[in-house]
C-alpha positions as CSV (number, residue, x, y, z in Angstrom):
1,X,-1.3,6.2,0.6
2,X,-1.2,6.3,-3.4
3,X,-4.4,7.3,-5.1
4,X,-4.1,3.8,-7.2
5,X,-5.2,1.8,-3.8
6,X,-8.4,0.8,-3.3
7,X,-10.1,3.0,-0.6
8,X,-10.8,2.2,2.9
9,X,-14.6,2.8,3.6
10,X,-16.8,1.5,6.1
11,X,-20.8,2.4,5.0
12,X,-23.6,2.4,8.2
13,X,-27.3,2.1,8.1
14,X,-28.4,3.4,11.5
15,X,-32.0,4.8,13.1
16,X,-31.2,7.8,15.3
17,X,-33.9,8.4,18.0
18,X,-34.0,12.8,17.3
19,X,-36.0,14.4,20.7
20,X,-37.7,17.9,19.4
21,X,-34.6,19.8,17.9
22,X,-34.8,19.1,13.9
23,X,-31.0,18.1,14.6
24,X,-28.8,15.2,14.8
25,X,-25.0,15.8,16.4
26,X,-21.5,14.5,15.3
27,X,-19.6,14.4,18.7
28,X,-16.2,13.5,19.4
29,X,-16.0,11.1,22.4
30,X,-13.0,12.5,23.7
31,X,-13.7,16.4,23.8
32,X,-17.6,16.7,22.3
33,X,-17.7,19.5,25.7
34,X,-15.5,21.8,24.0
35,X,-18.0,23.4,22.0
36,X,-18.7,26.0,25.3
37,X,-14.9,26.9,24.6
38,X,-16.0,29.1,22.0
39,X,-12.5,31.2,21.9
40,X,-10.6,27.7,20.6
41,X,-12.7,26.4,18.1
42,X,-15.1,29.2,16.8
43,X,-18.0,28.3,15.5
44,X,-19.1,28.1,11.6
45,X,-21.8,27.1,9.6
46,X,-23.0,26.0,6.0
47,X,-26.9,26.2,6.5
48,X,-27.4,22.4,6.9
49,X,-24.3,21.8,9.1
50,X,-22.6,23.7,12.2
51,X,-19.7,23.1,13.7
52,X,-20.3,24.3,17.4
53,X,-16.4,24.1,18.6
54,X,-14.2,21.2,18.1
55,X,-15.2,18.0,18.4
56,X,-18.9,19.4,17.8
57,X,-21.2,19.2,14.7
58,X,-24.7,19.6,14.7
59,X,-27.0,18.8,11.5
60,X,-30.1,19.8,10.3
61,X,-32.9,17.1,9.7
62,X,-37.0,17.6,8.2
63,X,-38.6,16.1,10.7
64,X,-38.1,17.9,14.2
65,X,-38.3,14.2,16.3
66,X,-38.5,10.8,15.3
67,X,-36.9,7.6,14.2
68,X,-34.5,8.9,11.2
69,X,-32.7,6.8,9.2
70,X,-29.2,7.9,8.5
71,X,-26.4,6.7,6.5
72,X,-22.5,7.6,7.2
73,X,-19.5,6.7,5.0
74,X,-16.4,7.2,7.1
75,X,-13.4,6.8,4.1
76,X,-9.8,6.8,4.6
77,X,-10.2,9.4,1.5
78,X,-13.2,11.4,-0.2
79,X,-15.9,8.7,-1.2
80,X,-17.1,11.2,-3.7
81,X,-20.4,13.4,-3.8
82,X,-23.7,12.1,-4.5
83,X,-25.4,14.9,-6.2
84,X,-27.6,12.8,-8.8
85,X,-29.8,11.9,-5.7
86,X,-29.9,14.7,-3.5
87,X,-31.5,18.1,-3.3
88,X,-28.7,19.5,-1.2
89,X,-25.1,18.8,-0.6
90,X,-23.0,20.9,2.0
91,X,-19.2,20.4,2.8
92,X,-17.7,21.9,5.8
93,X,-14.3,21.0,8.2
94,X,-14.4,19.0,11.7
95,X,-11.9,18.3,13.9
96,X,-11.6,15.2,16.0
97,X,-9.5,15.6,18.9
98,X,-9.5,12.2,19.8
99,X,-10.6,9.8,16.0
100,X,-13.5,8.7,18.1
101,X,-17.1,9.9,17.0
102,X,-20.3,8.8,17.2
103,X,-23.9,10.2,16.2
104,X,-26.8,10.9,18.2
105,X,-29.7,12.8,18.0
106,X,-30.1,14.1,21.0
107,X,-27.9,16.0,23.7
108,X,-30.2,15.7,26.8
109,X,-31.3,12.5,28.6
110,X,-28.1,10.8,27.9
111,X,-28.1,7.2,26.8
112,X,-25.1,5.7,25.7
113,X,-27.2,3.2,23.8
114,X,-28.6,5.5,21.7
115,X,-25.6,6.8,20.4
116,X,-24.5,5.3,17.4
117,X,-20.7,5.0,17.3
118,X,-18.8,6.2,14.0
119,X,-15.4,5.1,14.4
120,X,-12.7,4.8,14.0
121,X,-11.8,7.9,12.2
122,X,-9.0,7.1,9.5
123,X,-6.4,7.8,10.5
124,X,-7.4,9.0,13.9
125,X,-7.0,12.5,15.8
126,X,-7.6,15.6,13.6
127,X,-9.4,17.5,10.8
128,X,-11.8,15.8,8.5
129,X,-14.4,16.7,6.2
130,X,-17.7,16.6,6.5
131,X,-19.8,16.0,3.5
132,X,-23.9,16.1,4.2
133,X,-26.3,15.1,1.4
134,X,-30.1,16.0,1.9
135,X,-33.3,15.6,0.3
136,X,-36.8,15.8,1.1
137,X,-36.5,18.3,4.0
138,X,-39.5,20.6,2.6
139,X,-41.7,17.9,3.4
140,X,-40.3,17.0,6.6
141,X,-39.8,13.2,5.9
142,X,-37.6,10.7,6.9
143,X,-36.9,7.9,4.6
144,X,-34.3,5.4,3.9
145,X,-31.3,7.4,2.0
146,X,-32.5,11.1,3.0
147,X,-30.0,12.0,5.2
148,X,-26.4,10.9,4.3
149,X,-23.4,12.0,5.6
150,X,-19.4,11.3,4.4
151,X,-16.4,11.9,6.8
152,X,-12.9,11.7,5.2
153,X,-9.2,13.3,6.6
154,X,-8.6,16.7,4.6
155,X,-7.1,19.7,5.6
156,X,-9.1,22.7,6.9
157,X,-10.6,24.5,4.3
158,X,-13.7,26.8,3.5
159,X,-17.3,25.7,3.6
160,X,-18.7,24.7,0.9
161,X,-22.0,24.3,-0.9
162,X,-21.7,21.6,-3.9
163,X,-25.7,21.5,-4.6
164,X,-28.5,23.8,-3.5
165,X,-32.4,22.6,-5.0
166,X,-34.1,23.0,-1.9
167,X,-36.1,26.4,-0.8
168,X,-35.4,25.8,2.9
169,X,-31.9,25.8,2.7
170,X,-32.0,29.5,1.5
171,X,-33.8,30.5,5.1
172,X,-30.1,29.1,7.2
């Protein structure tokens, strides 16, 4: 695809139920269990984001439980980096073994409702990037626009950190 074509992006509002953790997971429907196969996908973190193994992502939130609103941008491309109106902004690589994600914010008491699906991935099976913007988490609250995460195809490549304000992101 030339960089002259108007990108494909799909923007979601979603509410993720979070059970006492401070996290909300990126799993990939197809092999989210792989994360225990530590020797194939080790694991690596940027502070706000870990990838646990392939297919496995976990992110930190303020609040430990709650309703928390949470956008996602899924882009065929990078949608760009907000970092006007956040505090924190994180990069870090993902790979989707199967292009089909979805976001929850819990891993026990399974409830397929609750899970808020994410795809599909553009263009399907393989690494992405995972951009996480973040503000307010000092205070713990969870308001409308707080939490906002990008995923675009890109190749593997280093974590990154695009924006630090925040004096809790120094203690991950």
């Amino acid at each position: 695809m030339s960089t002259d074509e108007t990108p494909v992006m799909h923007t979601m509002r979603m509410d993720v139920e979070v059970e006492d953790c401070g996290r909300v997971y990126l799993l990939d429907r197809g092999d989210y269990g792989a994360a225990d196969r530590k020797e194939e996908s080790p694991a690596h973190s940027i502070g706000l984001i870990e990838i646990e193994g392939r297919g496995t992502a976990s992110l930190r939130i303020g609040p430990q439980w709650g309703t928390i609103p949470f956008t996602v941008t899924v882009s065929d491309r990078d949608p760009g980096a907000d970092l006007d109106g956040y505090e924190d902004v994180v990069e870090i690589s993902f790979e989707s073994p199967s292009g089909d994600v979805f976001l929850v914010g819990w891993l026990m008491d399974w409830d397929d409702e609750k899970a808020h699906n994410l795809s599909p991935l553009l263009p399907g099976p393989g690494t992405y990037r995972l951009r996480y913007h973040l503000r307010g988490m000092e205070e713990e609250r969870c308001w409308t626009d707080d939490h906002y995460l990008q995923v675009w195809p890109a190749s593997q490549h280093d974590p990154a950190i695009l924006k630090t304000e925040g004096e809790i992101f120094r203690r991950f």
